[in-house]
Structures are given as structure tokens and as C-alpha cells.
C-alpha positions as CSV (number, residue, x, y, z in Angstrom):
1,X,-33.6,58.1,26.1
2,X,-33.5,60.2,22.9
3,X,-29.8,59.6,22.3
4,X,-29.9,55.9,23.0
5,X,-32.2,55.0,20.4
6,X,-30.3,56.3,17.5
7,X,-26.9,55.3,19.1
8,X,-29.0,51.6,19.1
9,X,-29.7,51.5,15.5
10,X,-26.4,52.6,14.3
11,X,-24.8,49.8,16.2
12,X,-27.3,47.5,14.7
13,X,-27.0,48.4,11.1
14,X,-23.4,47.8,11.2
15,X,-23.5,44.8,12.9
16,X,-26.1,44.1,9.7
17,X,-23.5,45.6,7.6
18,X,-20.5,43.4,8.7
19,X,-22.2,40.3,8.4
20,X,-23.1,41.2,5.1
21,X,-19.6,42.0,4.0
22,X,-18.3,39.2,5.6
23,X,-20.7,36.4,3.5
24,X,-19.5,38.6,0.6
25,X,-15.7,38.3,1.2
26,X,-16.4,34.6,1.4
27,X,-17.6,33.5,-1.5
28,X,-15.2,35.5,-3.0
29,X,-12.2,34.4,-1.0
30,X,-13.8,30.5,0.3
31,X,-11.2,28.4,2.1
32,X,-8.4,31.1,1.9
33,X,-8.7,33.0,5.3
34,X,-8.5,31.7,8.8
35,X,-10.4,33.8,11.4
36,X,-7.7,36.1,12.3
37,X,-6.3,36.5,9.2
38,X,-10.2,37.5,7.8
39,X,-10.0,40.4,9.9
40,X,-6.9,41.3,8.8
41,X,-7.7,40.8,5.3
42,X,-11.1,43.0,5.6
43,X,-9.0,45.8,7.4
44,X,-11.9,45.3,10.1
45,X,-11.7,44.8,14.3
46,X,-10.3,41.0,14.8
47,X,-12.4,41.4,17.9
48,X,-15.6,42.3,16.3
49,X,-15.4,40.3,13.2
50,X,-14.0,36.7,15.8
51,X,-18.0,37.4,17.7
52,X,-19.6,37.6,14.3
53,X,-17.6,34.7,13.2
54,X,-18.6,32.6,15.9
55,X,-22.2,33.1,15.9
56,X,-22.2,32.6,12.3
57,X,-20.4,29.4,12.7
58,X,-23.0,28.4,15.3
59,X,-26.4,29.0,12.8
60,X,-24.5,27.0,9.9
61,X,-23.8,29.8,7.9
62,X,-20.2,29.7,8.4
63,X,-17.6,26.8,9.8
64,X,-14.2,26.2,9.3
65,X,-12.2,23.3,7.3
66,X,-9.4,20.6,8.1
67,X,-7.0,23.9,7.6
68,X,-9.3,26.0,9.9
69,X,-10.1,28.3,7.4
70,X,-13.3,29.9,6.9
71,X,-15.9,28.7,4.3
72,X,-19.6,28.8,4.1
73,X,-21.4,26.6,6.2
74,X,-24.5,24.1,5.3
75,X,-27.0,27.0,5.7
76,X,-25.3,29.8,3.1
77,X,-24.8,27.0,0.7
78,X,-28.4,25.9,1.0
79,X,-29.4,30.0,0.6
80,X,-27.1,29.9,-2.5
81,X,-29.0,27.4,-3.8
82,X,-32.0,28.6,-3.5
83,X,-31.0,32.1,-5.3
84,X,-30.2,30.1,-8.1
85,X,-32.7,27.8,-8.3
86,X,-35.5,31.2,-8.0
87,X,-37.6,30.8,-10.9
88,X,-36.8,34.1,-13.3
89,X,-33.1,32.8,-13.4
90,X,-34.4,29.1,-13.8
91,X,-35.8,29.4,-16.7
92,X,-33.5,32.2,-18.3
93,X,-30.4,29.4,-17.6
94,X,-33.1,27.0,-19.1
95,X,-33.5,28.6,-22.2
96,X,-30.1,28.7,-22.7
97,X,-29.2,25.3,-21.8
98,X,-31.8,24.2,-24.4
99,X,-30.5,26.2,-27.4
100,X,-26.7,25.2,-26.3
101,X,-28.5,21.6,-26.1
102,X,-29.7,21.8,-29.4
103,X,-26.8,23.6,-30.9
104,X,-24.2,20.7,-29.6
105,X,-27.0,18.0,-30.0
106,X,-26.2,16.6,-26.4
107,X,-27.4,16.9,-22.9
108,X,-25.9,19.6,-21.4
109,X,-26.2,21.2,-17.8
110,X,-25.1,23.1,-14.4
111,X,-23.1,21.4,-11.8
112,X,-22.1,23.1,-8.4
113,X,-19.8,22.0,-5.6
114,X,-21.5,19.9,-2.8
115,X,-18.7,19.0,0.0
116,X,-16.2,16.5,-1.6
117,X,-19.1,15.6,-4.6
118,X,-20.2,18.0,-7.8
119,X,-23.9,18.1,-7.3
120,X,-26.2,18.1,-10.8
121,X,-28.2,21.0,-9.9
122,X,-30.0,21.6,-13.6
123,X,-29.9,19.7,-17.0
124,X,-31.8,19.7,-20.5
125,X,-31.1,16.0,-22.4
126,X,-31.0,15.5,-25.9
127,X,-33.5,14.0,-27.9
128,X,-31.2,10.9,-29.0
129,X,-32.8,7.6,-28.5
130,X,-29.0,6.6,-27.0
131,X,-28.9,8.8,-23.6
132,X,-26.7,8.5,-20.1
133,X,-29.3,9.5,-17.7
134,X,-28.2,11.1,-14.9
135,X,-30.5,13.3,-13.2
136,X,-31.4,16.7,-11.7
137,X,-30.1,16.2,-7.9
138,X,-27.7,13.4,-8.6
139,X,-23.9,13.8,-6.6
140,X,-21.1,12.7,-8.8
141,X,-17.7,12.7,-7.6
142,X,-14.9,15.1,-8.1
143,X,-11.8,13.5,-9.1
144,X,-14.0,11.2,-12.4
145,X,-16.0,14.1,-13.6
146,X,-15.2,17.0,-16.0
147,X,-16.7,19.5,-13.7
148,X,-15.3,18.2,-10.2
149,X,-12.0,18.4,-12.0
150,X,-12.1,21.8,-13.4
151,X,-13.5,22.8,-9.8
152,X,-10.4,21.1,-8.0
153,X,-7.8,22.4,-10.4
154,X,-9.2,26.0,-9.8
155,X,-8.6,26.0,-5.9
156,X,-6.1,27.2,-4.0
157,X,-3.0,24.9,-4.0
158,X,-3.2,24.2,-0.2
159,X,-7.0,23.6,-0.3
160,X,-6.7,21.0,-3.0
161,X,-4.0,19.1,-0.9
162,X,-5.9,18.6,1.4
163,X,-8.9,17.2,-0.4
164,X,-6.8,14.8,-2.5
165,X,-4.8,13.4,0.9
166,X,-8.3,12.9,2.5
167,X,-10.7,11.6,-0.6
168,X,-10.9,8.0,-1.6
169,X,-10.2,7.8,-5.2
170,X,-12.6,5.1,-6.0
171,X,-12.8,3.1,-9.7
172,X,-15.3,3.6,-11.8
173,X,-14.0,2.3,-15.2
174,X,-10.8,1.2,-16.6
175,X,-9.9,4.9,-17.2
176,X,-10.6,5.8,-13.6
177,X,-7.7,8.1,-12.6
178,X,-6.7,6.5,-9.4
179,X,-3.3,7.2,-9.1
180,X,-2.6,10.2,-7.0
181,X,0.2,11.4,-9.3
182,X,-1.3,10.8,-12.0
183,X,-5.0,12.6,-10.9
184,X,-2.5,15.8,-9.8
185,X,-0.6,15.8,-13.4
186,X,-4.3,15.5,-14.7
187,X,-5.4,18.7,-13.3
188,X,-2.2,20.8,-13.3
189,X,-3.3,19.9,-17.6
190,X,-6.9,20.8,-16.3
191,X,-5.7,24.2,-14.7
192,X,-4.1,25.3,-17.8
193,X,-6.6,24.3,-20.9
194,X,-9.0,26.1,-18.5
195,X,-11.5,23.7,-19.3
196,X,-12.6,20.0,-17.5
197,X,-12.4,17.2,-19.1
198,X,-14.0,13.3,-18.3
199,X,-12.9,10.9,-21.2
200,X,-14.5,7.7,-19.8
201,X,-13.0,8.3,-16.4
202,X,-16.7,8.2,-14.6
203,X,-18.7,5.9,-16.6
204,X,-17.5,4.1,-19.3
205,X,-17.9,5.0,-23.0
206,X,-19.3,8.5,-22.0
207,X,-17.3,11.6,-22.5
208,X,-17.6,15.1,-21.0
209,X,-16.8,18.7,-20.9
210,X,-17.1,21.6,-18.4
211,X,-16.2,25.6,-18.5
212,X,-16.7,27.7,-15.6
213,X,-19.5,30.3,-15.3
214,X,-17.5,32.8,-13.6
215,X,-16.5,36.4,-13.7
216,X,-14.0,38.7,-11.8
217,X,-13.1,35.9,-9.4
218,X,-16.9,34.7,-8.8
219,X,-17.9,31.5,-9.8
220,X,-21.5,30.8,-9.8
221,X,-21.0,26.8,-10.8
222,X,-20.0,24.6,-14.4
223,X,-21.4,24.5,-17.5
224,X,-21.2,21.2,-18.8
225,X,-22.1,18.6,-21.6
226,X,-21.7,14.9,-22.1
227,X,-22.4,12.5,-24.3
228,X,-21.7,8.6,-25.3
229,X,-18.7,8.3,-27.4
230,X,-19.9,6.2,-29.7
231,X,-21.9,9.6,-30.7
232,X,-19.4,12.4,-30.1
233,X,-15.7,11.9,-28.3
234,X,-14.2,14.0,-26.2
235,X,-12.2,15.5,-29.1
236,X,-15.5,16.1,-30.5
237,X,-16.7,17.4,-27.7
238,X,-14.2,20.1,-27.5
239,X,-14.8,21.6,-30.6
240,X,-17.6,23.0,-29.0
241,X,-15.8,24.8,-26.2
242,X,-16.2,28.1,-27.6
243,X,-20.5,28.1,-27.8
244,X,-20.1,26.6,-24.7
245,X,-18.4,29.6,-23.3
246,X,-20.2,31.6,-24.6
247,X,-23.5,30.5,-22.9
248,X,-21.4,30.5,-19.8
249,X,-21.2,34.1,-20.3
250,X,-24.9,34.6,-21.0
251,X,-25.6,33.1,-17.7
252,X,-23.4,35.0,-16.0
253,X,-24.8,38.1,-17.2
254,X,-28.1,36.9,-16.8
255,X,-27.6,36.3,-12.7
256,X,-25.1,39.4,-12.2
257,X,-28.0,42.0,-14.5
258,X,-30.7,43.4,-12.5
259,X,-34.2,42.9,-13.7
């Protein structure tokens, strides 16, 4: 009896362990590993890590794309969320939305990937009386926007395929990038500015920008500002790429520093 019970625990805290280091591989690695090749990649058991796979798969936490490779399920993303929308690192991204806000004089914000849309997920507006409301919780597409374009250019080659084969590239304006050749030569120029860019494309007369907030391979979602042309263009708007990145860095140290 006495050399069962430790024996138990061990076997459980690894178990713990592996899950653990699994979700972290993940959202490191998302899309880019089938089940075996996970394993392989971890340098764990394939036998050990397929189980965990599984019953991950079956709470939601995990499930596999059109490629059958592994990327967090509807559960981890909603847990994601939830870390970043805790209220410490609310209102630090808050405060420096609102001096970026002020600093660029537009509305600026946080985007993160939602499925095949770029969901708002926190904004401060400008104090113009001229303002494109689009609010907290709204789901914007990816192939119009300046984030959903960074985010698309940034993914693996294969994994981007398959999104642009399977989404509808609807119209939204006259500048609506609808041909696929042309959306793909968009975001190879996308890939290598390192920056997104939305001149009309989703609504019209309104022009955006979006940086990553990302470190060491880990992106925690895109920074971004917008604003009616009429006010600032998109040439306009990029002068202010470099504050911009710079609050993307503040962010990122803010969610990556304990305490």
C-alpha cells in the first residue's frame, strides 16, 4: 500500500506535466504538427502523448484542422481569452491604448484570431466628432482588414493555403481585394513590410494599420489603429508605425512580467 501511493502521484503529476507542455508547444507551434509528428517533435512517447491528445481533443481543448494538424480547440481559446481579458492586464493594455490613442489621435485597439474572422477584443476611440464605430466583440474578416492580413501573411505557408482555397472572399468596397492572386501578392508585400495594412479594402474611406504584439515566436494578438481618410490616409497612418510598435512592446512586457 505504501509504495502504491507515491508510485500514484508521480504518474499523475506527469500526466499534469505533459498536458501542460503540450498546450505550451501549441501555441507556440499552432497548426504545424500532426499527432504523430507532435510526439516526435516533443521528443515524447507517441503512445502517451496520442491518449492525451485524444482526450484533449474530446473536452474542446484541442482538435485538428482540414490538414489534421493540431490546434487549440474552442475551450483553450476561450481560456486564452479570458487571461487576457483578467482585469490587472485590462487596464494596463488600457492605459496604453489611450496614451497611443491620444498620441496618434485615432481609435486604436487589440484584435485576435477567431476561426476564419479577426475578433475586436479591446478598443479606446478618439474623441473626433467623425468616428467609424466598430465595437468591442465585433468579428471582422481576414482577407479586408489590416490585422486579419498581417495574421494570414504570418502563418505557415501550407496553413494559409488552405484558408484562402476554403474562404469566400466577399466585397466590401471597390477596393475589396477579391482576386485570389492579387490577395496572395497582397500579403507576400504584407509578410515583408512586417506590418498590415487596410486602405479602404473593408469599409470604404477608412484606412488602417496593424503590428504584431509578439515576442520570441509568441503572439499574443494585433495592435491596431484606424481612422477615416478624410482625417489621416493610410500613408499617414504609417508614419506612426514606430510608437505603435513600441506600445506593442509595452504590452508584451506587460503580459510576459510577473507582478
Amino acid at each position: 500500500m505504501t509504495t502504491n501511493k507515491p508510485a500514484a502521484r508521480k504518474e499523475k503529476g506527469s500526466t499534469i506535466e505533459r498536458v501542460l507542455q503540450i498546450l505550451s508547444f501549441i501555441s507556440e507551434h499552432e497548426g504545424q504538427y500532426d499527432q504523430h509528428e507532435l510526439a516526435e517533435a516533443m521528443d515524447l512517447p507517441k503512445l502517451a502523448i496520442g491518449k492525451l491528445v485524444a482526450q484533449l481533443k474530446t473536452l474542446g481543448i484541442l482538435r485538428e484542422n482540414m490538414l489534421r494538424k493540431i490546434i487549440a480547440g474552442p475551450e483553450f481559446r476561450q481560456m486564452a481569452l479570458a487571461v487576457l481579458r483578467n482585469k490587472v492586464f485590462a487596464s494596463q493594455r488600457t492605459a496604453v491604448l489611450e496614451k497611443l490613442s491620444a498620441q496618434i489621435g485615432e481609435t486604436c485597439g487589440v484584435s485576435v484570431p477567431n476561426g476564419i474572422e479577426m475578433l475586436y477584443f479591446e478598443r479606446v476611440q478618439t474623441n473626433w466628432p467623425l468616428q467609424i464605430n466598430l465595437p468591442v466583440g465585433s468579428s471582422v474578416p481576414l482577407a479586408a482588414t489590416a490585422s486579419g492580413k498581417l495574421y494570414l501573411a504570418t502563418l505557415p505557408d501550407h496553413v494559409r493555403q488552405v484558408i484562402l482555397d476554403n474562404i469566400a472572399l466577399e466585397v466590401f468596397t471597390a477596393h475589396t481585394l477579391v482576386e485570389k492572386a492579387q490577395l496572395e501578392q497582397e500579403l507576400k508585400t504584407v509578410r515583408a513590410l512586417g506590418y498590415g495594412r487596410d486602405n479602404g479594402e473593408f469599409i470604404d474611406g477608412m484606412a488602417a494599420v496593424s503590428v504584431p504584439i509578439a515576442r520570441d515566436g509568441l503572439t499574443l494578438g494585433y495592435l491596431f489603429c484606424h481612422s477615416p481618410m478624410v482625417r489621416q490616409s493610410l500613408m499617414d497612418l504609417e508614419s506612426h508605425l514606430p510608437a505603435m510598435r513600441e506600445a506593442a512592446e509595452e504590452m508584451m512586457d506587460l503580459m510576459l512580467t510577473d507582478g
